[in-house]
C-alpha positions as CSV (number, residue, x, y, z in Angstrom):
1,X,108.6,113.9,118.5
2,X,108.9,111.6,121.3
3,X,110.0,107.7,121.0
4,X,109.0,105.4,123.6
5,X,110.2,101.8,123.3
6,X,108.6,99.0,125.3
7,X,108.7,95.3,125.7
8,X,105.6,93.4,124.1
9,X,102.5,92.0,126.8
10,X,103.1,88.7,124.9
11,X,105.1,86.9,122.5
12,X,103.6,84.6,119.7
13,X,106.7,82.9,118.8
14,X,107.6,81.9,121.9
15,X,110.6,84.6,122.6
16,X,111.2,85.6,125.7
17,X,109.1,89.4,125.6
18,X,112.3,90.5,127.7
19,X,114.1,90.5,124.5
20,X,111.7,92.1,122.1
21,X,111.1,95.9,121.4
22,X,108.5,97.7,120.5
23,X,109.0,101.8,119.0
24,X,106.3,104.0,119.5
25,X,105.6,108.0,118.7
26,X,103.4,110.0,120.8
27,X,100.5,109.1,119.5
28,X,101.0,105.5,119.7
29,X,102.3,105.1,116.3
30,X,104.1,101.9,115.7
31,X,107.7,102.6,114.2
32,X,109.7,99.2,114.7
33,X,110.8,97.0,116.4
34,X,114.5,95.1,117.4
35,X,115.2,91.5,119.0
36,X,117.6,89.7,120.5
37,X,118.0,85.9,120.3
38,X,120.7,83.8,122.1
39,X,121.8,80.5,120.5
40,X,124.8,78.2,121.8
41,X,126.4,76.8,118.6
42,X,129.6,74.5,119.3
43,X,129.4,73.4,115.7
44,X,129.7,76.7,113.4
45,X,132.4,78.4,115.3
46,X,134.0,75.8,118.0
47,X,136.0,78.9,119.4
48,X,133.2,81.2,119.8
49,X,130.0,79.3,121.2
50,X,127.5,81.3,122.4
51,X,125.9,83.5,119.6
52,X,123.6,86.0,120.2
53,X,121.9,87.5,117.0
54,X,120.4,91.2,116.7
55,X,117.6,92.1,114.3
56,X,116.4,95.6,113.9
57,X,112.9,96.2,111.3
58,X,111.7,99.8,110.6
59,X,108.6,101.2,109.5
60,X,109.2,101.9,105.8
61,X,106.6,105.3,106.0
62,X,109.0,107.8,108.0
63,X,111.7,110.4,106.5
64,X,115.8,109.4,106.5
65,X,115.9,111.4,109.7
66,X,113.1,109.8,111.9
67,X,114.5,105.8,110.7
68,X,118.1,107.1,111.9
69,X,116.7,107.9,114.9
70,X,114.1,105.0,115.4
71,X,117.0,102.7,114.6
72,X,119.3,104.0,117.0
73,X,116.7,104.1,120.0
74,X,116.1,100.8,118.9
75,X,119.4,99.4,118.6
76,X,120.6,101.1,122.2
77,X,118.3,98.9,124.1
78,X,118.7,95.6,122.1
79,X,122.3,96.0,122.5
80,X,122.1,96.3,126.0
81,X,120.1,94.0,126.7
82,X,122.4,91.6,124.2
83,X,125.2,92.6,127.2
84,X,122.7,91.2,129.4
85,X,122.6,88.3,128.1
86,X,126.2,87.5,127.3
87,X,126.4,87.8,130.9
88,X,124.6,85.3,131.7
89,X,127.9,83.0,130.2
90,X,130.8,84.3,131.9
91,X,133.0,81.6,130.8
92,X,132.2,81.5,127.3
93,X,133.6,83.3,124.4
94,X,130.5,85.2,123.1
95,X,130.0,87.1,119.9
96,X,126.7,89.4,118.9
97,X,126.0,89.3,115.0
98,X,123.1,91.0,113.1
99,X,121.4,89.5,109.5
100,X,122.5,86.8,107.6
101,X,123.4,88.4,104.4
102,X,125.4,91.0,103.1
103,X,123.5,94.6,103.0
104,X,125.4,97.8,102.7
105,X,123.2,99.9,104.7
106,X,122.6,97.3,107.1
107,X,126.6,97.1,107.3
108,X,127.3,101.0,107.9
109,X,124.8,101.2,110.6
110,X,126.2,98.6,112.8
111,X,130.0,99.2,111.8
112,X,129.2,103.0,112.7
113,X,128.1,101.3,116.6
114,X,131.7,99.3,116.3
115,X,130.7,96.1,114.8
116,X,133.3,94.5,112.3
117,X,132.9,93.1,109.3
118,X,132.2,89.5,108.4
119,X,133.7,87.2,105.7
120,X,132.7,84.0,103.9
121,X,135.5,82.5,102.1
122,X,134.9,80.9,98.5
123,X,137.2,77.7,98.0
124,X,137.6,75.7,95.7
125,X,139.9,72.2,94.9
126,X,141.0,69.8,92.3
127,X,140.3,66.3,92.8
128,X,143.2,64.1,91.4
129,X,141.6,62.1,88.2
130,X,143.3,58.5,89.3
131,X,141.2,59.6,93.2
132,X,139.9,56.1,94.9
133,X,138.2,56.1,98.3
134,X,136.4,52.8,99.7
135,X,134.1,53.5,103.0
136,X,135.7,51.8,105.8
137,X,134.5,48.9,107.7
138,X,131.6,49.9,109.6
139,X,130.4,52.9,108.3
140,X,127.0,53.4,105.6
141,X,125.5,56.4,103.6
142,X,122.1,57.0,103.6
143,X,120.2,59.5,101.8
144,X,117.0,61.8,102.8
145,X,113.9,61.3,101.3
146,X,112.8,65.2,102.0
147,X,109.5,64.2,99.9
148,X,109.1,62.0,103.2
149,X,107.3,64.2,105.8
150,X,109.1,62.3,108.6
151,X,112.7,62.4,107.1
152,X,112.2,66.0,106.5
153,X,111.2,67.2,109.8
154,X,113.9,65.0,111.5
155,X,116.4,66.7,109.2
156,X,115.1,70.5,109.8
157,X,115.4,69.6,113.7
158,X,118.9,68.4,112.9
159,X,119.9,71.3,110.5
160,X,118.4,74.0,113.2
161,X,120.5,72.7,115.5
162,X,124.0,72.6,114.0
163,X,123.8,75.9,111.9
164,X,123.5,79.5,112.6
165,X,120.9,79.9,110.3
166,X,117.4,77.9,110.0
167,X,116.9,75.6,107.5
168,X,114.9,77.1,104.5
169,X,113.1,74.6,102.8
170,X,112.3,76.4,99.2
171,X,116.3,76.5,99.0
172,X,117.2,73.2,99.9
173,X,114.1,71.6,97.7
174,X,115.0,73.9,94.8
175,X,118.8,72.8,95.2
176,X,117.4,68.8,94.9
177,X,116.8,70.0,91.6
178,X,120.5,70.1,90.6
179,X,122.3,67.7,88.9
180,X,123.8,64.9,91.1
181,X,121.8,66.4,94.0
182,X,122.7,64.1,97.7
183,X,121.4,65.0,101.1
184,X,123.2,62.2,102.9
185,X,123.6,60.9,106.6
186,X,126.9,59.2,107.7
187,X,126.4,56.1,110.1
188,X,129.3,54.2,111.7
189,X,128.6,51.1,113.6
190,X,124.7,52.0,112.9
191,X,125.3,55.2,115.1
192,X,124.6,58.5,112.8
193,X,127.3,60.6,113.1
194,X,127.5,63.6,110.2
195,X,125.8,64.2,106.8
196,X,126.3,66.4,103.8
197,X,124.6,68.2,101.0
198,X,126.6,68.1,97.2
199,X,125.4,68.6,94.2
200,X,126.7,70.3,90.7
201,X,126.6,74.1,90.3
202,X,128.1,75.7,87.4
203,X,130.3,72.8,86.3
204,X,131.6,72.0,89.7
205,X,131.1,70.0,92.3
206,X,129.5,72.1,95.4
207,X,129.2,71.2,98.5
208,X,126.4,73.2,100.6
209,X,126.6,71.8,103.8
210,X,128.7,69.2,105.4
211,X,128.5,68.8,109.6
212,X,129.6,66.1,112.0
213,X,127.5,65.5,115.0
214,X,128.9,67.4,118.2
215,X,128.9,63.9,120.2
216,X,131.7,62.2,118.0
217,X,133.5,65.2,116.9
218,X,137.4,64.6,117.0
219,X,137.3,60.7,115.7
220,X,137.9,61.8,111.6
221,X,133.7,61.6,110.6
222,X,134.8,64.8,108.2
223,X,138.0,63.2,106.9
224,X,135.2,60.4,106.0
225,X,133.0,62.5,104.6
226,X,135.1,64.6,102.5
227,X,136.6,61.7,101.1
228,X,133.6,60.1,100.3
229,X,132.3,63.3,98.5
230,X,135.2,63.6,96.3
231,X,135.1,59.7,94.8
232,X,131.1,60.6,94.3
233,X,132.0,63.9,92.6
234,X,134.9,62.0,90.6
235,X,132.6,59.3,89.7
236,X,130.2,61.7,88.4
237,X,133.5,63.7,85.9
238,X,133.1,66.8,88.2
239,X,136.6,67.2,89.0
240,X,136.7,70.5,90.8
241,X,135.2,71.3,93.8
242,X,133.9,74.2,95.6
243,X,132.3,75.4,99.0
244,X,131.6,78.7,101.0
245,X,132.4,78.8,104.4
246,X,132.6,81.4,106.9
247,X,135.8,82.9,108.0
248,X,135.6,82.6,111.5
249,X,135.3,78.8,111.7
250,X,138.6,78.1,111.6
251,X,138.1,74.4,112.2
252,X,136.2,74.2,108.8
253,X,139.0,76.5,107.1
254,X,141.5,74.2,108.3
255,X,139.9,71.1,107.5
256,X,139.0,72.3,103.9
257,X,142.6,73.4,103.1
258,X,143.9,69.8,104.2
259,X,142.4,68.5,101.2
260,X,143.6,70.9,99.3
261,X,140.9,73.8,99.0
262,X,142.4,77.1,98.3
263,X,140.8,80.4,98.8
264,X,139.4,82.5,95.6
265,X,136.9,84.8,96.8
266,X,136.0,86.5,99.6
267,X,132.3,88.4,100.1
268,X,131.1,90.6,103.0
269,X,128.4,88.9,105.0
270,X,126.8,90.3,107.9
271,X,128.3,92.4,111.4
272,X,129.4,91.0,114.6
273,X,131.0,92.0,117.3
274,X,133.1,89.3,120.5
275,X,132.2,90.5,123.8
């Protein structure tokens, strides 16, 4: 049996149809489909900015050797066309990844084409019990009302922006639900400059998200922040801390083991490969 992969006429979401593909059989049978999707990210991995992400979706109704093959066909032409892309950015470092959580078959499949492996790093951090930190001069906390339409949609615009992956809401409103829950906005001299998400999770104090602005990066927002988190975490009797954060941002990983995170965990997350 034949495969014969095309691009789409059209493209509801708004992707370029360049960068989608359609699997067919001879008889017109749909079998899958694979897309590409470029994304320059400054703030997730300050050495590597442009990000292109890979997603491959098979028919579920075929036998092991017709999906090996479907996904192969597939993954030949999104690739390429990823190369395409990346070329477009000469002067960039650029890296292709594929899903955003750790699957096993997903993860043979795309080491097998020469992707690596991806960590995130589980740290965690005691925070001294005689701890003090006063905001400086200048700078407020504010937090989101994510019941507030308004708020909400200005923070998913935010949030899309900064991180890899997009915002998704049933987590983050199921995480307000935690004990000492903050979804918080930094200001200095009225100007808003970073935020963070905290709240308690088995005992400790997690932190889910914690970003500065790309605008004012370099002036010591996360120093701020960080501090701030640990005298509300303190304040609270949570006196360890914890985070996940991936391996390749080595900013963040340095930032984190300033203050005196230390690494206990590592888990596989998805494939990637620099080109």
């Amino acid at each position: 049996m034949g495969i014969e992969i095309k691009n789409p006429v059209e493209d509801q979401y708004g992707n370029n149809k360049n960068n989608i593909f359609l699997a067919f059989n001879d008889d017109g049978s749909y079998l899958g489909s694979s897309y590409v999707y470029p994304n320059m990210n400054h703030c997730q991995i300050e050495e590597i900015p442009y990000l292109i992400f890979i997603d491959i979706n098979i028919e579920e109704n075929m036998d092991k050797f017709l999906k090996d093959k479907v996904k192969q066909a597939l993954f030949d032409k999104v690739f390429f066309r990823a190369n395409e892309i990346r070329r477009k950015g000469p002067d960039l470092s650029a890296r292709i990844y594929s899903g955003f959580e750790y699957n096993k078959d997903k993860m043979d499949f795309y080491t097998k084409n020469g992707f690596e492996e991806d960590y995130s790093v589980i740290m965690k951090a005691s925070i001294e019990e005689d701890f003090k930190y006063i905001l400086p001069k200048g700078v407020e906390v504010s937090e989101i009302d994510l019941n507030v339409e308004k708020e909400f949609a200005e923070y998913r615009e935010l949030y899309d922006g900064i991180f890899i992956s997009p915002l998704d809401k049933d987590i983050l409103m199921e995480q307000s639900t935690q004990n000492y829950f903050k979804n918080l906005y930094f200001f200095i001299e009225g100007k808003k400059c970073g935020g963070c998400t905290i709240f308690e999770k088995d005992g400790l104090g997690y932190i889910e998200t914690l970003y500065v602005l790309p605008e004012v990066r370099g002036k010591g927002i996360s120093k701020i922040i960080i501090n701030y988190i640990f005298n509300y975490f303190l304040m609270n009797r949570l006196i360890e801390t914890k985070l996940e954060v991936w391996e390749l941002n080595k900013t963040a990983m340095s930032l984190y083991k300033s203050f005196g995170y230390k690494e206990v965990e590592k888990n596989l997350m998805f494939p990637g490969i620099n080109i």
